[in-house]
GUKOL-893177 format. One record per residue: residue in one letter; x, y, z of N, C-alpha, C in turn. Coordinates in steps of 0.02 Angstrom, whole numbers, padded with zeros to 5 digits, always signed. Layout:
N
AXYZXYZXYZ/...
//
This chain:
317
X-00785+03179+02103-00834+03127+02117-00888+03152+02164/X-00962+03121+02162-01006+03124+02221-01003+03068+02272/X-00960+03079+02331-00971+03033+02370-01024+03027+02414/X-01061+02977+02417-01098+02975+02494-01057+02920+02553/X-01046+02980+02611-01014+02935+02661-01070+02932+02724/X-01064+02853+02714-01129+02840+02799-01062+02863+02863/X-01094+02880+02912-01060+02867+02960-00996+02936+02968/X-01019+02990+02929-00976+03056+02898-00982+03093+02963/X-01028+03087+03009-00999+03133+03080-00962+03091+03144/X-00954+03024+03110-00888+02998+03172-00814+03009+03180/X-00773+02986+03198-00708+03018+03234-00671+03005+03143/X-00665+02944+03106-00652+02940+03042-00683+02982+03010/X-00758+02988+03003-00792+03022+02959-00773+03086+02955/X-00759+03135+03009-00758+03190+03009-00678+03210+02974/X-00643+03176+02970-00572+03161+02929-00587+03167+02862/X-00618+03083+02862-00619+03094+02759-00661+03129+02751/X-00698+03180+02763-00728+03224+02730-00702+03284+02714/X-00672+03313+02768-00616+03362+02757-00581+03352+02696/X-00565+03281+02691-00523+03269+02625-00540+03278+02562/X-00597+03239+02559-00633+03253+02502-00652+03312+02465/X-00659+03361+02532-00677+03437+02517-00609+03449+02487/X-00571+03464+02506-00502+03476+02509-00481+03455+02431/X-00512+03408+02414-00476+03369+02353-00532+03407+02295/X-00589+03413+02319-00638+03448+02248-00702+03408+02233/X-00707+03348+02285-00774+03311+02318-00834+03341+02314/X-00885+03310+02301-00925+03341+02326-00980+03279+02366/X-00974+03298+02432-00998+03249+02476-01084+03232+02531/X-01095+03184+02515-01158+03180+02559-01154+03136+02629/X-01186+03171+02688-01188+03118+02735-01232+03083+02747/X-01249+03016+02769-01305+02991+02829-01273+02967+02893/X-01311+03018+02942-01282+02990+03017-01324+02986+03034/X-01348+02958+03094-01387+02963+03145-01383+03000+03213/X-01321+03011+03203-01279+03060+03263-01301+03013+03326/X-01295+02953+03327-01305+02904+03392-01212+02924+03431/X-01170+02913+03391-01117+02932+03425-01079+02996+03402/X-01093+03021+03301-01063+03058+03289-01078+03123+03297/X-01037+03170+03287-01062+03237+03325-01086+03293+03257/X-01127+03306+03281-01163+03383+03220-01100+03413+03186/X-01051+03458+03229-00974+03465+03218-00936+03465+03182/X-00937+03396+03168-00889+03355+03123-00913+03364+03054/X-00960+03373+03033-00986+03408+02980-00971+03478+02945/X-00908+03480+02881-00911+03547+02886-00975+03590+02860/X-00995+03675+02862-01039+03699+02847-01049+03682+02781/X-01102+03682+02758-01139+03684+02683-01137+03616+02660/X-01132+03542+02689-01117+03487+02674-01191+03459+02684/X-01198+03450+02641-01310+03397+02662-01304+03356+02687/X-01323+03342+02745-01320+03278+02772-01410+03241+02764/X-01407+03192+02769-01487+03156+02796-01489+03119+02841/X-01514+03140+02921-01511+03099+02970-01561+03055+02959/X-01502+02989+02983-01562+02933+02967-01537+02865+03022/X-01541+02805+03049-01534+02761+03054-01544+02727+03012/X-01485+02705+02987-01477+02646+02914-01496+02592+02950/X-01506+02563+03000-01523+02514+03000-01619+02511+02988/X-01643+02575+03003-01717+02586+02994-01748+02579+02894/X-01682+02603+02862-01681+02609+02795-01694+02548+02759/X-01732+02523+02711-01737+02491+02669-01676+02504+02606/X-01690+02451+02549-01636+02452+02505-01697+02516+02449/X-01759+02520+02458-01779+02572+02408-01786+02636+02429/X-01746+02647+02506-01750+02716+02537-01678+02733+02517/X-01639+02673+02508-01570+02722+02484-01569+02738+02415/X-01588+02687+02357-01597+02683+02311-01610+02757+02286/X-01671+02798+02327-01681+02875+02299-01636+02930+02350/X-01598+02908+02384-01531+02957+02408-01488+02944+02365/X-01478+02891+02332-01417+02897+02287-01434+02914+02229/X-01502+02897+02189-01534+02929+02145-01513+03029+02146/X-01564+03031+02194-01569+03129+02205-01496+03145+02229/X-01429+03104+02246-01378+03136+02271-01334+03130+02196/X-01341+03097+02160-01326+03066+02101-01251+03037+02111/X-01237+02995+02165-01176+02985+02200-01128+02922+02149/X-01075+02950+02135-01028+02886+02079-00997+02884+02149/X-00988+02870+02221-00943+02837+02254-00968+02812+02330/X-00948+02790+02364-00977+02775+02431-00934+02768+02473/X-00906+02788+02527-00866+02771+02572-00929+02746+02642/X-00929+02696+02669-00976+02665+02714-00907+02658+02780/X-00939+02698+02818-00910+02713+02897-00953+02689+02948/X-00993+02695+02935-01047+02688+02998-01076+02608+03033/X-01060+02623+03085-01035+02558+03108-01011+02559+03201/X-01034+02497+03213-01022+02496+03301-00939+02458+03316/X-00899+02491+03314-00820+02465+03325-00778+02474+03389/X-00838+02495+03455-00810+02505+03496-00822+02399+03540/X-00765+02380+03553-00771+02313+03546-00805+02291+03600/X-00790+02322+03670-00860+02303+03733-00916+02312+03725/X-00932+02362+03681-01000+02351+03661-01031+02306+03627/X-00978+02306+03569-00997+02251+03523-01004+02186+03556/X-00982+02169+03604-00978+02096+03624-01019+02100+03701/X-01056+02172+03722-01104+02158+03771-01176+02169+03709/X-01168+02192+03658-01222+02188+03626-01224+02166+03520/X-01220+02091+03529-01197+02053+03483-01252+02071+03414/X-01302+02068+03441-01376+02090+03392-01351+02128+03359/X-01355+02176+03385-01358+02258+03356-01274+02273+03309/X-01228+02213+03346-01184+02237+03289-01186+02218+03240/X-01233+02149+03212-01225+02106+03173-01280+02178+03112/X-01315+02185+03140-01370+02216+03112-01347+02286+03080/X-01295+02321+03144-01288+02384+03111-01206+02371+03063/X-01171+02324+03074-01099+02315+03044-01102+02274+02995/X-01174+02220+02971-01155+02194+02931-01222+02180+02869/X-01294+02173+02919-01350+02193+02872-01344+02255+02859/X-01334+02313+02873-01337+02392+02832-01288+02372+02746/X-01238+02335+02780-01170+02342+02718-01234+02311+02661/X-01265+02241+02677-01296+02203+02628-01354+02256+02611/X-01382+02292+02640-01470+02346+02612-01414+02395+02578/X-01369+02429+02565-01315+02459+02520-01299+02443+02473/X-01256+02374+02469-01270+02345+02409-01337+02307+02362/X-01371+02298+02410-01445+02291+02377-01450+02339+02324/X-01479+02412+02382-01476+02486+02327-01422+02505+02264/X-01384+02467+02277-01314+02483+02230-01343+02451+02150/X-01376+02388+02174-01392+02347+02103-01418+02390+02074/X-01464+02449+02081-01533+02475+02056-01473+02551+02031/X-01424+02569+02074-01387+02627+02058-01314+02619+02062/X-01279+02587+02032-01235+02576+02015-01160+02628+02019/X-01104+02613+02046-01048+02652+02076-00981+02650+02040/X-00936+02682+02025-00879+02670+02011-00836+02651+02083/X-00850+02657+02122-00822+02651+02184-00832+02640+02245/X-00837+02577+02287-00888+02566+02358-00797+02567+02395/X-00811+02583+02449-00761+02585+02506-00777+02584+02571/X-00757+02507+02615-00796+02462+02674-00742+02507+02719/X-00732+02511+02774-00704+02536+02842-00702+02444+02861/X-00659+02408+02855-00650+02341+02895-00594+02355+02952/X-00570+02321+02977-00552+02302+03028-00491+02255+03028/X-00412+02253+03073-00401+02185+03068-00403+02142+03147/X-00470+02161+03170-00500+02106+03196-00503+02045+03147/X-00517+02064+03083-00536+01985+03045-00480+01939+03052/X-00420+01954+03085-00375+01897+03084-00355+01860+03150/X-00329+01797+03156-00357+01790+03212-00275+01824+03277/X-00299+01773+03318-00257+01825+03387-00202+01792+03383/X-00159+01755+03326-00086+01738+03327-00043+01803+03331/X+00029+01783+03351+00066+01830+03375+00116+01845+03324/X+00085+01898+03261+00133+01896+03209+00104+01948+03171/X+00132+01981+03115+00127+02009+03070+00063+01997+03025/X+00014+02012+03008-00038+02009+02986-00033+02038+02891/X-00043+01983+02855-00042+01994+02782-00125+01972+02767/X-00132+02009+02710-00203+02005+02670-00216+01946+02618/X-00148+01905+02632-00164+01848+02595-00165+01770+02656/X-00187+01808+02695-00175+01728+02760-00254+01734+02773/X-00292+01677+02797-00350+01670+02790-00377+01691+02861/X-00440+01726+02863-00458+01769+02916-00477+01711+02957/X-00475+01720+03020-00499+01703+03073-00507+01729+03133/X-00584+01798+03125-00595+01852+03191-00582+01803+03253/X-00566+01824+03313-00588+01782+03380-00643+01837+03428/X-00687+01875+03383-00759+01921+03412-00778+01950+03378/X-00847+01948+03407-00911+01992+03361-00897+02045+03293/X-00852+02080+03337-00849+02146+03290-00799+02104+03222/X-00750+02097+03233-00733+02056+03161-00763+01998+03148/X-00815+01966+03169-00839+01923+03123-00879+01982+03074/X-00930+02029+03119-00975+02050+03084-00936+02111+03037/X-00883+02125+03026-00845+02161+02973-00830+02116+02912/X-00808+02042+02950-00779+01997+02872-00845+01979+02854/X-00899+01963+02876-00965+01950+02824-00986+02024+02778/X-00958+02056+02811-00991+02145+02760-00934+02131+02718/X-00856+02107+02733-00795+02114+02685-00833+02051+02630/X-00876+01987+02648-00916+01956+02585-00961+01996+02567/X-00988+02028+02606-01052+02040+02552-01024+02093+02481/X-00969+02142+02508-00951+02167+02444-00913+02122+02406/X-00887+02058+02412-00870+02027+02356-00903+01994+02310/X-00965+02007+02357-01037+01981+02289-01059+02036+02272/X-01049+02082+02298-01082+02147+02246-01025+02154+02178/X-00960+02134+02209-00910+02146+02142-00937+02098+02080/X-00960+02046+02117-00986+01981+02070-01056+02019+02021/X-01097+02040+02071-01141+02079+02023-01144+02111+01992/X-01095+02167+01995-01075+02234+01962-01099+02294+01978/X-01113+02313+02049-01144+02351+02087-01107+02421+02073/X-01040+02384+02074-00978+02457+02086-00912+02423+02031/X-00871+02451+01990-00814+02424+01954-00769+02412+02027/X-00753+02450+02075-00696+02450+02111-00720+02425+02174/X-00705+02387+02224-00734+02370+02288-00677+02370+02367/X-00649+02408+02399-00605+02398+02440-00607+02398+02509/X-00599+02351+02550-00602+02319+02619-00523+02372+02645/X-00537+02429+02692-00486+02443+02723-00499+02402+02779/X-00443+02371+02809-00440+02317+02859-00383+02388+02924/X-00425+02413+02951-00396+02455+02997-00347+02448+03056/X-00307+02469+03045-00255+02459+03135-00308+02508+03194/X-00263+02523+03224-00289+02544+03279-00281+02645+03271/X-00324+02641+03258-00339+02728+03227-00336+02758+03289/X-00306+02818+03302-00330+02873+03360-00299+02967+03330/X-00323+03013+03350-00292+03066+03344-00373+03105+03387/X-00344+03186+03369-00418+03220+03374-00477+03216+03371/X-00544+03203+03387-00621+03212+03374-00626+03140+03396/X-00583+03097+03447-00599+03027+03455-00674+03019+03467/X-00729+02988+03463-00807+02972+03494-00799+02928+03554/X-00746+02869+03531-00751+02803+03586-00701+02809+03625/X-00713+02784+03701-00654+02804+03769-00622+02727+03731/X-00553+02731+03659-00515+02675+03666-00466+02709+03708/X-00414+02653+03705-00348+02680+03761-00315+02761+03758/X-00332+02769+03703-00263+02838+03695-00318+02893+03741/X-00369+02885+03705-00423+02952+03740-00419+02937+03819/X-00445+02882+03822-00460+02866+03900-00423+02900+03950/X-00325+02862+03913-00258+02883+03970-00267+02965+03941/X-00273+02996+03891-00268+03069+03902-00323+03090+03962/X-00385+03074+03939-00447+03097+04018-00419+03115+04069/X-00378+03044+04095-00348+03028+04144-00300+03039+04181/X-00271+03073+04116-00181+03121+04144-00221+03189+04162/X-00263+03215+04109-00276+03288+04121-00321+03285+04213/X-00348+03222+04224-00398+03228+04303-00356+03183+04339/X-00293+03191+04355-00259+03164+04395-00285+03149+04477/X-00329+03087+04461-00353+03080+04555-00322+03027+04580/X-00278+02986+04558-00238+02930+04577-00164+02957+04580/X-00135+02903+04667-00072+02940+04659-00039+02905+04592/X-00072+02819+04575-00032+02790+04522-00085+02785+04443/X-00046+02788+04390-00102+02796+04340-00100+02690+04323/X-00171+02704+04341-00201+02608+04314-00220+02602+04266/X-00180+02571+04246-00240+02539+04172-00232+02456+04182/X-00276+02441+04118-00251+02381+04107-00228+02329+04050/X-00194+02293+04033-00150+02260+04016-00102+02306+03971/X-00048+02293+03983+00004+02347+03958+00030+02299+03921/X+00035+02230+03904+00117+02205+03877+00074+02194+03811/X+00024+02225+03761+00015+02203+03714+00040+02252+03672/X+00036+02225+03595+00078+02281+03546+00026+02286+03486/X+00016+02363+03466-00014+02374+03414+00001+02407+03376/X-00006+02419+03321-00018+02460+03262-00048+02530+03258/X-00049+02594+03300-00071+02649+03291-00045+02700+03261/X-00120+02701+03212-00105+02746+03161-00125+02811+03144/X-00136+02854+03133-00142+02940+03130-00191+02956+03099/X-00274+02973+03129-00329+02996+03087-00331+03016+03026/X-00274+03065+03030-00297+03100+02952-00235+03061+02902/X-00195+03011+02916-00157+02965+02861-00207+02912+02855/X-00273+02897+02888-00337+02839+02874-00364+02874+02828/X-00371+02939+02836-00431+02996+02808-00397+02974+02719/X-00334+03002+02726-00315+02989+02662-00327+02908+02624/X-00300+02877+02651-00323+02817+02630-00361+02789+02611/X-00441+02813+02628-00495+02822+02612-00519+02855+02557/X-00492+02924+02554-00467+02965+02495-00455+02933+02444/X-00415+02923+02435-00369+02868+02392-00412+02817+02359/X-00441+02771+02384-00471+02730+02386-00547+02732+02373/X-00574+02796+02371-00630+02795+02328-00634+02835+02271/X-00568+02842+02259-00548+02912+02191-00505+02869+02150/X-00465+02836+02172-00405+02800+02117-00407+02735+02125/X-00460+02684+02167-00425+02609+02182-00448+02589+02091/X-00406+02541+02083-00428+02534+02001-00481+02468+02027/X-00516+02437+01968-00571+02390+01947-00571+02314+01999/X-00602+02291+02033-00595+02240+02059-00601+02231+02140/X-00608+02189+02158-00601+02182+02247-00520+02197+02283/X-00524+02230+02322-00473+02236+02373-00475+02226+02443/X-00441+02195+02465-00416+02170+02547-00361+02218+02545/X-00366+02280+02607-00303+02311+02609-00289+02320+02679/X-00218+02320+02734-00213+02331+02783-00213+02402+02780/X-00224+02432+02832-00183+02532+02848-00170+02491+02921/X-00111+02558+02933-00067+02541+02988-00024+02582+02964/X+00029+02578+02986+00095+02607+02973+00153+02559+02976/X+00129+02497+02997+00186+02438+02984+00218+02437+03036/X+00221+02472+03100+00262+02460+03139+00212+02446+03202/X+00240+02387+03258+00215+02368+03315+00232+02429+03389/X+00186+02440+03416+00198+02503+03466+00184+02438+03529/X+00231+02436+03591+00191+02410+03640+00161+02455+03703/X+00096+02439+03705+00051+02489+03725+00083+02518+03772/X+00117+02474+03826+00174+02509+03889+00191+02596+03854/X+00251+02581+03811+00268+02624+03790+00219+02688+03771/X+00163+02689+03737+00125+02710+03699+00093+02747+03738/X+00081+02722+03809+00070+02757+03881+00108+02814+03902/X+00180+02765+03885+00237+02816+03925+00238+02885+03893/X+00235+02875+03808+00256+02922+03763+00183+02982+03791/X+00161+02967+03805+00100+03027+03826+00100+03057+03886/X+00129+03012+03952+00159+03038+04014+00199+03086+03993/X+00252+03062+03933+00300+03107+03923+00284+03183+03907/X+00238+03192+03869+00220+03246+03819+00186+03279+03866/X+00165+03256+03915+00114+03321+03973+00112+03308+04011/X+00182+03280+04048+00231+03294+04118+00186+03265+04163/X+00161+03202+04175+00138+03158+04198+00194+03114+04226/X+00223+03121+04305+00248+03088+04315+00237+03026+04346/X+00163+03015+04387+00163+02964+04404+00188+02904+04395/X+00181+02858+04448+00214+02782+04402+00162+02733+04376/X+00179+02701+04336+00122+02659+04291+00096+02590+04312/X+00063+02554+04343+00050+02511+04353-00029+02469+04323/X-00021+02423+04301-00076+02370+04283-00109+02334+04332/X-00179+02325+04307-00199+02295+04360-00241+02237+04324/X-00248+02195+04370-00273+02120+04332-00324+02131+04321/X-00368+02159+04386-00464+02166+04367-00483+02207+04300/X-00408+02230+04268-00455+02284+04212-00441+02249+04136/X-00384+02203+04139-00365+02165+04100-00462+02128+04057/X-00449+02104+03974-00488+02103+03947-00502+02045+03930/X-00555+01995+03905-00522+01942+03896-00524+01903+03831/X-00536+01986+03777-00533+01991+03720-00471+02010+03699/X-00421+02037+03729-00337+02069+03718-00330+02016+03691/X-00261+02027+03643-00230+01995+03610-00163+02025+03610/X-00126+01960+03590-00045+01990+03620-00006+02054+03562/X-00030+02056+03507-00016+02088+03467-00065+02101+03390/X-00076+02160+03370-00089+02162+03315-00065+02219+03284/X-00024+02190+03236+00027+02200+03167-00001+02219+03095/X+00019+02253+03056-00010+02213+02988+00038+02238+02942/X+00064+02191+02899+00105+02207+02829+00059+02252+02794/X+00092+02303+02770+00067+02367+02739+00067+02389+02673/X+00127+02334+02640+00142+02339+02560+00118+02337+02513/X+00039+02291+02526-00011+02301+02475-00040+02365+02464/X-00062+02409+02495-00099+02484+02517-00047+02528+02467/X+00014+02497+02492+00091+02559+02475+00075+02534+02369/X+00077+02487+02372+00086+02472+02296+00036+02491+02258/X-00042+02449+02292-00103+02461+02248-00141+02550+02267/X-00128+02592+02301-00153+02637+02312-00077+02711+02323/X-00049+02684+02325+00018+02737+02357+00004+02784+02393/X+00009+02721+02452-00028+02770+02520+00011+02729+02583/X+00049+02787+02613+00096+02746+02675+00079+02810+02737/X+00045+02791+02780+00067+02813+02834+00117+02872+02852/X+00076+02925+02848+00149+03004+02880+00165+03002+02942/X+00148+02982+02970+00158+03014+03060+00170+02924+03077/X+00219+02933+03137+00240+02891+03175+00216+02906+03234/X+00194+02847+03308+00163+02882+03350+00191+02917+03396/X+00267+02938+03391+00280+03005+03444+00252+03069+03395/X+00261+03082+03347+00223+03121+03313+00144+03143+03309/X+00104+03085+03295+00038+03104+03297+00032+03110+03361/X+00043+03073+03409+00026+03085+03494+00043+03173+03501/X+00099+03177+03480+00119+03262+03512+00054+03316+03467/X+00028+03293+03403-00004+03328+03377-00066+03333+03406/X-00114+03257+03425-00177+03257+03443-00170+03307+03500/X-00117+03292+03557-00123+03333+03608-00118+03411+03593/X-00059+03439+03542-00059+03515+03530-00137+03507+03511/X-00179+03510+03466-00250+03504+03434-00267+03515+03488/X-00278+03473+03552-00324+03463+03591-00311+03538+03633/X-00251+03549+03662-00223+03594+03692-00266+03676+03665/X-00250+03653+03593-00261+03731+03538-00349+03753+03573/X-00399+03691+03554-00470+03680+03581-00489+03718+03628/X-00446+03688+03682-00455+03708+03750-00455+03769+03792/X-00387+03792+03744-00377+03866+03757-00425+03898+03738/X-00470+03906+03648-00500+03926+03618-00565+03937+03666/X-00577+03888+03692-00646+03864+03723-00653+03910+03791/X-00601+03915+03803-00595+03955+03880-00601+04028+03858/X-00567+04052+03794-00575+04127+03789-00658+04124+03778/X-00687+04098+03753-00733+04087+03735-00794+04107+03765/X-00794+04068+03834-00820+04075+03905-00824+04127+03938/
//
């Protein structure tokens, strides 16, 4: 297939592209490199720097024309959530008008395959297991402005923009090439510049779903090469609840961090939620795609990766 992926030099992007290569892809980017890095791009891959939100629907119309692209994976997007909710505009604009000027262009060039990066922000902050058949209800910005992009491709399915249309509804992604300080990056920063006798964070008693960059990468994979004809709502995750406490500990563990752990109220959010879960069986059935790594696993890996870097970087010097 020709994919074009927006958003191909962020911490995801730089994943499924690997993949795609890997699989016999042949891939195009648009970044703007506002957060993603040059890097993440492997050599000989065309990219076109652009701000999609600057793009019209007849400026993509001739990138997908001249790229002659049968697929789309759309990444690009503001998902770091304090931002999103100190700057509400700009997410609405870049997370959910870009999705609609895409499918605009789509009418005019038509896809076997569109694939959204959603979120399960779209559900709301009850304390339970999260299925793709219970009716969304975001409680912030960033998942509202994901479930209006998760409509707008259900009217492109209506139009016939693309045969296949699929909403990955994301857990909580982390491994190597992170862009945004979420928790896992942050507490690594933080272990490696040990200036506190105690390590602070804040709110520890919630539980999430973290899942392994390159088992998203695949999923993505997957999902713009084999999803068959029609709209899809799909969770990724790995199905199992981590509570962040732990998720902390397991990284103290791995690079002899003994401090003791304490929370503190002032850092607490007042967007947290006590848990987010998601049933995984739809993904496993309609795509046959489950999650490899559990998070004592990917944790020990991001860190060897990071470790491997570091060393590299120093001979380097």
């Amino acid at each position: 297939m020709r994919v074009l992926v927006t958003g191909g030099a962020g911490f995801v992007g730089k994943h499924v592209l690997e993949w795609l290569l890997c699989h016999g892809h042949d891939v195009l980017v648009i970044d703007d490199f506002s957060t993603g890095r040059p890097s993440h791009v492997p050599p000989g891959v065309p990219v076109k720097v652009a701000d999609l939100t600057a793009l019209g629907a007849s400026d993509l119309i001739k990138v997908l024309d001249q790229f002659d692209a049968t697929g789309v994976v759309h990444l690009a997007a503001m998902h770091f959530i304090p931002d999103c909710m100190a700057r509400p505009e700009r997410t609405f604009d870049i997370n959910t008008r870009v999705t609609h000027t895409l499918i605009e262009a789509l009418a005019s060039h038509p896809v076997k395959r569109f694939v959204l990066a959603s979120t399960m922000d779209v559900y709301s902050t009850d304390d339970r297991i999260h299925t793709e058949c219970e009716t969304p209800a975001p409680a912030n910005v960033y998942g509202l402005s994901k479930l209006l992009s998760e409509e707008i491709l259900a009217s492109g399915i209506r139009r016939g923009v693309c045969r296949s249309a699929v909403a990955l509804r994301l857990a909580n992604v982390y491994g190597p090439d992170e862009t945004n300080p979420h928790l896992i990056p942050d507490i690594l920063d933080r272990i490696a510049r040990p200036v506190e006798a105690e390590l602070v964070t804040g709110y520890l008693g919630a539980t999430r779903d973290f899942v392994f960059v390159e088992d998203v990468a695949a999923a993505f994979g997957r999902a713009v090469t084999v999803a068959p004809a029609g709209l899809h709502r799909l969770n990724v995750g790995t199905g199992r609840g981590i509570p962040v406490r732990l998720t902390v500990q397991i990284l103290q563990d791995l690079l002899g961090d003994l401090r003791p752990l304490r929370e503190e109220a002032a850092r607490f959010r007042r967007f947290d939620r006590a848990s987010l879960t998601p049933d995984v069986q739809a993904i496993q059935k309609l795509l046959g795609w489950r999650a490899t790594r559990q998070i004592e696993a990917g944790l020990a890996e991001t860190i060897s990766t990071l470790q491997k870097r570091d060393k590299e970087a120093r001979r380097a010097a």
